[in-house]
C-alpha positions in Angstrom: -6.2 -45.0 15.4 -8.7 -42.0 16.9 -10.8 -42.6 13.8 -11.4 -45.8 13.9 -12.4 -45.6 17.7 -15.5 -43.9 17.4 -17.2 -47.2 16.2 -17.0 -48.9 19.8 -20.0 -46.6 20.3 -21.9 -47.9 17.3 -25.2 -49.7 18.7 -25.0 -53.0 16.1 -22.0 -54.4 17.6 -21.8 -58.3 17.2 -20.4 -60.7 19.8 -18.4 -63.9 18.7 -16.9 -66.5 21.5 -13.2 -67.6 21.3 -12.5 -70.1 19.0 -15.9 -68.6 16.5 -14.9 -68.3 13.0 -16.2 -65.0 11.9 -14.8 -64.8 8.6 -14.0 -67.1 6.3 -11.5 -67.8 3.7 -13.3 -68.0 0.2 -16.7 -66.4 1.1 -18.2 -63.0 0.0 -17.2 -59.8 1.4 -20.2 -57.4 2.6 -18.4 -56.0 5.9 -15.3 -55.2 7.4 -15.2 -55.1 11.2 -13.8 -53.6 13.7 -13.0 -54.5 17.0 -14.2 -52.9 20.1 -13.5 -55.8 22.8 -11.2 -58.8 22.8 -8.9 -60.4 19.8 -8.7 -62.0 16.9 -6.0 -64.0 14.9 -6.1 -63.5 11.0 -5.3 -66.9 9.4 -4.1 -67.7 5.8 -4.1 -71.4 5.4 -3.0 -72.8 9.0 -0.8 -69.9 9.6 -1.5 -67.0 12.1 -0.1 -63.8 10.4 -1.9 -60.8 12.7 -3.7 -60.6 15.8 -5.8 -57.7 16.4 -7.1 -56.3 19.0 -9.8 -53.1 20.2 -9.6 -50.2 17.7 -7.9 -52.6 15.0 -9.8 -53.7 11.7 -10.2 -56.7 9.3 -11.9 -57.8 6.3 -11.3 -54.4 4.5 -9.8 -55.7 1.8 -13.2 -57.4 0.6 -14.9 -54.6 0.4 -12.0 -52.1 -1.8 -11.7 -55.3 -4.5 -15.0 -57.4 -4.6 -12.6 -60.6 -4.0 -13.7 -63.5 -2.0 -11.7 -63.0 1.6 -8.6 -63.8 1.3 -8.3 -65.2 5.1 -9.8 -66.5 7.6 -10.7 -64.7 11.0 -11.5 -66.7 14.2 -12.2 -65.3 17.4 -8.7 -65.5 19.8 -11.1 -64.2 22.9 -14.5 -63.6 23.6 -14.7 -60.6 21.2 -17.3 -57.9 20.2 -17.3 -56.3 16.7 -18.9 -53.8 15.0 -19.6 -54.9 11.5 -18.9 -52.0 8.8 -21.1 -52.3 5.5 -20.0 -51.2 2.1 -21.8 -48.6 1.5 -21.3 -47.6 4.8 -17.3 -47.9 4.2 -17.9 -45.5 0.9 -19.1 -43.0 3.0 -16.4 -42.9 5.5 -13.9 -43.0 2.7 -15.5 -39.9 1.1 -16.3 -38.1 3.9 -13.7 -39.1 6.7 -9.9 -38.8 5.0 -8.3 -39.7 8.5 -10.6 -43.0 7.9 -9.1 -43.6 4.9 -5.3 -42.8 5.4 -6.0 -45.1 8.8 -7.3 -48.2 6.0 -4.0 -47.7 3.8 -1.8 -47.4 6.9 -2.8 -50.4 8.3 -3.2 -52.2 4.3 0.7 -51.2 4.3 1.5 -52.9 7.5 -0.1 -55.8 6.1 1.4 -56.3 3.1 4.9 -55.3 5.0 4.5 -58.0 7.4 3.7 -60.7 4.6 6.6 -59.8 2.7 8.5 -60.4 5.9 7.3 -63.4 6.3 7.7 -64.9 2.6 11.1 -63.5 2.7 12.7 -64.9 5.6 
């Protein structure tokens, strides 16, 4: 994920201790976030369905639909993020296309892996 790389060098990166929730489930979507140090675990109810890690993403989908988020994110390390505003996100989209085949890729995965998991 080249693309989504060049944010570790973004200067309003946020830091979040392990154990932090920095999403949750229910609540408003103005940012995504990507990671540029550390992990998190992406929770739906008390399940853990995805951890990411540096140059990985979350809370995407908030910001394509207008939905509350549909998880909740909590901090597996000490972690450092760089928060990704919508109109910000709009931009990229329009502008970057490997940013946006790099979203859908990793939207695909997602909804891959939760299949999975209902299915078996």
């Amino acid at each position: 994920m080249a693309t989504i790389d060049i944010f570790r060098h973004f200067d309003n990166k946020l830091d979040h201790k392990a154990g932090q929730t920095i999403v949750e489930s229910g609540s408003a979507g103005r940012d995504m976030y990507v990671v540029v140090t550390g992990e998190a675990e992406i929770r739906v109810g008390d399940q853990v369905v995805e951890t990411v890690g540096p140059g990985k993403f979350f809370g995407e989908m908030a910001l394509i639909d207008d939905s509350p988020r549909s998880a909740t994110v909590v901090a597996k390390t000490d972690i450092q993020v760089v928060p990704i505003s919508r109109e910000r996100f709009m931009f990229l989209v329009q502008n970057t296309p490997f940013f946006a085949i790099e979203v859908m890729q990793a939207l695909v995965a997602r909804l891959r892996h939760m299949d999975s998991l209902i299915t078996n």
